[in-house]
N, C-alpha and C positions, 0 to 999 in steps of 0.2 A: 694611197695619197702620197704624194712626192714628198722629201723631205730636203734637207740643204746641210750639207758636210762641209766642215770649216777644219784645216789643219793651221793653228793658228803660231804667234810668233814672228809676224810679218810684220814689220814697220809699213804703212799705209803713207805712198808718195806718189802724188802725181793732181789731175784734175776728176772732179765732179760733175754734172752738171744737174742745178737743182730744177726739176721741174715744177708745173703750178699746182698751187697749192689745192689738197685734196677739200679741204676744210673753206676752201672761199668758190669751190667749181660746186661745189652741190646745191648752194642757198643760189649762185646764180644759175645754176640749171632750171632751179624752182620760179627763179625770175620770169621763165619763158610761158607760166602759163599767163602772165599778167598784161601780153597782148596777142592779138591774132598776128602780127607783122613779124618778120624773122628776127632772130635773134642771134648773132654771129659770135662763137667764143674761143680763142684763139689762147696756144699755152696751156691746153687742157691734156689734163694727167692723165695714160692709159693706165687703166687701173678697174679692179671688181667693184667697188662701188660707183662708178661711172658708170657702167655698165649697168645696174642696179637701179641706177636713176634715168636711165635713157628707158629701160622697159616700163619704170611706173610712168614716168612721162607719158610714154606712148600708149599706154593704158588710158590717159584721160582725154587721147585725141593728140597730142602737140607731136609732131614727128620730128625725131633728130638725125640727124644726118650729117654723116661725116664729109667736109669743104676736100681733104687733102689724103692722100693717100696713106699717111701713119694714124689720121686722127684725132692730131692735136689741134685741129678745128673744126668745129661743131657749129651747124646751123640747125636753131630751134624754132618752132613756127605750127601753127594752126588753131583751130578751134578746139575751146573744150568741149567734146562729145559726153562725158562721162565723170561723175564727180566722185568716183567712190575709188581708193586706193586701198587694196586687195592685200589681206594675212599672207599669202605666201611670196609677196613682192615687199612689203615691208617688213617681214620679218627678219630681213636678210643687213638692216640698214636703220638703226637710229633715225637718222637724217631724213627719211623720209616722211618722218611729221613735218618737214617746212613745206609740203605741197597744201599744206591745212590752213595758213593765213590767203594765198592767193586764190585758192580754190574760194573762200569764204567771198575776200573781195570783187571777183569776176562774176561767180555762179551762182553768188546767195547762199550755197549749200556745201556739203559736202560730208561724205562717212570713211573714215581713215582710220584703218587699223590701227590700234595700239600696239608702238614696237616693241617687239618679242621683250617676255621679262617689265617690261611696267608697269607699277604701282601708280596707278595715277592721282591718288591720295599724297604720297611721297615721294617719288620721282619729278625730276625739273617739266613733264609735261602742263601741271594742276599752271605753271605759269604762264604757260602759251594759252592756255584755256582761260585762265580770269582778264589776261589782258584784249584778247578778243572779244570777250564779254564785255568787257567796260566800253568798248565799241559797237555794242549791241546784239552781239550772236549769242546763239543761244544753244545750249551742249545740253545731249544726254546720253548714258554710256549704256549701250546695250549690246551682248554679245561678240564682243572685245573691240567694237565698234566704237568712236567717239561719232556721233551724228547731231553735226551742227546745221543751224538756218540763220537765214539774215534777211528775211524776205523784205525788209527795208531797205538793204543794203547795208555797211558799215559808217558808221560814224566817228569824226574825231573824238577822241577823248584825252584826259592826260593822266597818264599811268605811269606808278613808281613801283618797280623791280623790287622786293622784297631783296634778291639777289643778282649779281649781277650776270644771268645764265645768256649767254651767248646764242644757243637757240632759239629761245623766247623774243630776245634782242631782235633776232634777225623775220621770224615769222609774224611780229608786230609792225615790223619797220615793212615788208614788204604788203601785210594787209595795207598799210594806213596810205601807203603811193595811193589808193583809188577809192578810199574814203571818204563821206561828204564830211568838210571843213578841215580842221587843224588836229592832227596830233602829237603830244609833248611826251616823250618815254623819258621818262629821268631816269638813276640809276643803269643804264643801259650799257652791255658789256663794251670794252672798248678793242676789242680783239680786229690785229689788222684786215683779217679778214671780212669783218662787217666793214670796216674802211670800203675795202675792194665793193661789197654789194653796193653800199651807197653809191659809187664810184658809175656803176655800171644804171642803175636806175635813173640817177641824173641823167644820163647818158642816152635813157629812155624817155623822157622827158619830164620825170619825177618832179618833187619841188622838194628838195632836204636842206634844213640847216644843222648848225652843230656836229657836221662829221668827222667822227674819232672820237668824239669828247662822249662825257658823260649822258650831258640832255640832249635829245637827239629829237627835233621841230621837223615833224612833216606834212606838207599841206597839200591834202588829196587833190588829184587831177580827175578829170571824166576818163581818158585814155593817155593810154603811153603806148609810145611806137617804137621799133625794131632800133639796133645800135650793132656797132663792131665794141668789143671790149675781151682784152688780151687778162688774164688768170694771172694774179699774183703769184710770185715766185713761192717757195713750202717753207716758211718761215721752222715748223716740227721737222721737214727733213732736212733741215740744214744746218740745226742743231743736232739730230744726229747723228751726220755725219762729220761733224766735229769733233763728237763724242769719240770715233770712230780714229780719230786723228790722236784725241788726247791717250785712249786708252793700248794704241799700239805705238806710241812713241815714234811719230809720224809728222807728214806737217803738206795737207793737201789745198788744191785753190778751188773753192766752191764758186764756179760760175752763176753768175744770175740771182745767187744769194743777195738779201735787203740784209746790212748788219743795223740797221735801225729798227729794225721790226725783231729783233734776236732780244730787247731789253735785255730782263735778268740774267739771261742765260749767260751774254757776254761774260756779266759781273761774276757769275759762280765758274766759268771757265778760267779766268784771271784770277782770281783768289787760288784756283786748285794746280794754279802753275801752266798754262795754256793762251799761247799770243795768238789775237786775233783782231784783224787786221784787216781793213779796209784795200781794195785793190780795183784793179781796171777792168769794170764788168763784174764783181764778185769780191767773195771775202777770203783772205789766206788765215790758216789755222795751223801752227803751231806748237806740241811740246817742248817746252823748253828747256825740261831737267825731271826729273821727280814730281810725279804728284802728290799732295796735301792733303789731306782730306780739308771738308767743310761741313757746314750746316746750310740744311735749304728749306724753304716752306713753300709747299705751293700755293698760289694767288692767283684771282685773275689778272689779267695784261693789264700794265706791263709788269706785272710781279711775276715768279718763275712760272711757269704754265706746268700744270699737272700732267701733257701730254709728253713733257721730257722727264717726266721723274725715275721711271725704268730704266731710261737708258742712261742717266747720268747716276743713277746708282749703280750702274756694271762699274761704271768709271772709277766711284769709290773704292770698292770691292778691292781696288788693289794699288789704292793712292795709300799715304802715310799716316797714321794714327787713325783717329775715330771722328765719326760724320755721326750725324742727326738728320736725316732725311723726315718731314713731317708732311702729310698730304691731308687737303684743309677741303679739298675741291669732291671727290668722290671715294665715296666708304670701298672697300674690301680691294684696294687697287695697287694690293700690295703680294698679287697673286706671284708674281715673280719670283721672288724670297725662296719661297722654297725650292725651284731649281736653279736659281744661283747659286744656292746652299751645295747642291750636286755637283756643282761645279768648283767647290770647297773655298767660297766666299763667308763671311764670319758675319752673319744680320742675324740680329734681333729685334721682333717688334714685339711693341709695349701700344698698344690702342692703334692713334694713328700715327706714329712715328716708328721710326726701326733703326737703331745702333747699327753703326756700319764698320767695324773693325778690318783696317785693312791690309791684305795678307799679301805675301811677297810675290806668288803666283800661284796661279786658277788652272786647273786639269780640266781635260777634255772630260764629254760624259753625254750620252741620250739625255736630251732633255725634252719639253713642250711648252710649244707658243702658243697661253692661254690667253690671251689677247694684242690685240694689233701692237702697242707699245711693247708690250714684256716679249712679243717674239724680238724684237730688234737687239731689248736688254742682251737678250740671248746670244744674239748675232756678236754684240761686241764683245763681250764675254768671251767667246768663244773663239775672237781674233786675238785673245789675248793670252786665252790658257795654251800650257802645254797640252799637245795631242792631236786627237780630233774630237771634236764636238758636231753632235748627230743632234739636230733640230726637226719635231715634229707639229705640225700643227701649221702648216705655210697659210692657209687660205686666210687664216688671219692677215700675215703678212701682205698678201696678196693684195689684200682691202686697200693698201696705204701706200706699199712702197712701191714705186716701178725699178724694173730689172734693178733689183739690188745687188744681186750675185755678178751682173755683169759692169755695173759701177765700181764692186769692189774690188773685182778682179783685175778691173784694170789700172786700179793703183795700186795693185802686189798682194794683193789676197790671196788664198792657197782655200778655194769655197768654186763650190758647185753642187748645183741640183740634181738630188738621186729620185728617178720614177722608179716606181715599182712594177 
């Protein structure tokens, strides 16, 4: 497996350009089984989970097809032939339980693997499942199978989010476009990314009120037909490569970046000593002197998002005094810690929070990217220590970032990809 060698100590100067977001192209790819007419998505991120979801896609019939010769536009379209989304194509991807609200609304039916590792007693799935149920599906788990029916069809209902899960959010909202009457999700994540789905199903001819907000009114149609709709900018990759500006003492301009969709993050970048800055077409990002340390909690949006908590803890790691980093969102996701530790960072965690004592500078050192965020932690870490840092485990990275190496490099990174 390839890995990515960083000789770091390079102040990061120059432009970005952020692509669409990974987190808002997968629920509307799932958009596409919700009509037979094409579905045009433009601003779409090359990336291994794209790809992930274009084969289960084409697993249940709907063919996608790249409009332009890089990619970055996707036309999706056809009939569902097939309602069953297969272990060794969802095993690869979370995300691909959101084919389980439209599969239900279109087909009646539908059997979807349970993605790899879930507990569906404990894991945020049990919520995709009682809120479709409250719409009248009906689930039973056999053989790591969730196998639902609706031989009714779905019905409005109004359902309250025990938590505010983003998934759930988005696999209800997309049933409820083609269910008969009115449905009221309260509690419902406000993540700009479901913005963006809403954005795009109106656009199909949805009926939504309440979009962004909490209670989110949707009043089911017979059909919805095809649209052009352009992929939110990476709100997660534009924080961090920010992070990447604050922690090498740098100051780069994130094209295409939304700094209103950054919330908390802005706030904990400006506490920690870091301008950021509103610009033409994009956001400019700035160290300004010494970083701070802080305290941070992870929330859902607009509170700090948990998908930057890795890489704004590298940031700590070698800001001034001590931070409290506490993550509220998901247990054990503090898998990082230990090889930032390698990399002679001073954390300590205590439950869910971890003491972040911060040291003058971080040494090179083999480390591994045990998931999509902490590979990145990795990254900046690794632009900051002295040495080289030897990073394993890319295909996590692979899942999120595009050409990272060739973004960084070309604002003065001293990083390239070793094959074996």
């Amino acid at each position: 497996m390839d890995k990515i060698r960083i000789r770091g100590g390079r102040a990061l100067s120059g432009e970005i350009a952020i692509s669409g977001a990974k987190n808002a192209a997968l629920p509307l790819m799932a958009a596409g089984l919700l009509t037979d007419d094409r579905l045009i998505l433009t601003n779409v991120p090359r990336l291994h989970d794209i790809k992930t979801m274009r084969l289960l896609l084409s697993q249940h019939g709907i063919t996608v097809e790249p409009v332009d010769a890089e990619g970055r536009m996707l036309s999706l379209g056809g009939t569902i032939s097939n309602t069953r989304a297969p272990y060794d194509i969802v095993k690869e991807m979370r995300a691909s339980i959101l084919v389980l609200g439209p599969l239900m609304a279109r087909a009646g039916e539908a059997q979807v693997s349970l993605p790899g590792g879930c507990d569906i007693g404990s894991r945020p799935i049990d919520l995709h499942l009682k809120g479709l149920e409250q719409m009248g599906a009906k689930f039973r788990l056999e053989g790591g199978y969730v196998h639902g029916q609706a031989p009714q069809g779905l019905k409005g209902a109004t359902i309250v989010l025990p938590f505010a899960s983003v998934g759930a959010t988005e696999n209800i909202i997309l049933a409820a476009t083609l269910a008969k009457g009115t449905t009221v999700l309260a509690n419902a994540a406000q993540e700009p990314e479901i913005t963006d789905l809403c954005d795009c199903l109106v656009a199909m001819g949805a009926r939504i009120a309440g979009i962004g907000g909490g209670t989110v009114t949707i009043e089911g149609v017979a059909t919805l037909h095809g649209a052009t709709h352009a992929i939110v900018a990476d709100r997660i990759e534009t924080g961090t490569y920010a992070c990447a500006a604050a922690i090498t003492g740098g100051e780069v301009f994130l094209r295409h970046a939304r700094l209103d969709h950054l919330g908390a993050v802005v706030r904990a970048l400006t506490e920690i000593g870091v301008e950021v800055s509103p610009g033409e077409g994009g956001v400019r990002v700035r160290r300004l002197a010494g970083l701070r340390g802080v305290d941070i909690i992870t929330e859902p949006y607009p509170g700090f998002p948990t998908d930057m908590q890795a890489q704004f803890m590298a940031v700590l790691s070698v800001a001034d005094g001590a931070s409290m980093v506490t993550e509220t969102i998901f247990e054990n996701r503090f898998q990082h810690v230990a090889e930032l530790r390698r990399l002679g960072a001073r954390i300590n965690v205590h439950g869910t929070s971890a003491i972040v004592r911060g040291v003058g500078q971080l040494s090179g050192a083999q480390v591994l990217a045990t998931d999509l965020r902490a590979g990145f932690c990795l990254i900046l870490a690794g632009l900051a220590a002295r040495g080289d840092t030897v990073i394993d485990g890319l295909h996590h990275l692979d899942r999120g970032y595009e050409a990272l190496e060739q973004k960084l490099a070309a604002c003065g990174a001293d990083i390239e990809r070793l094959s074996r």
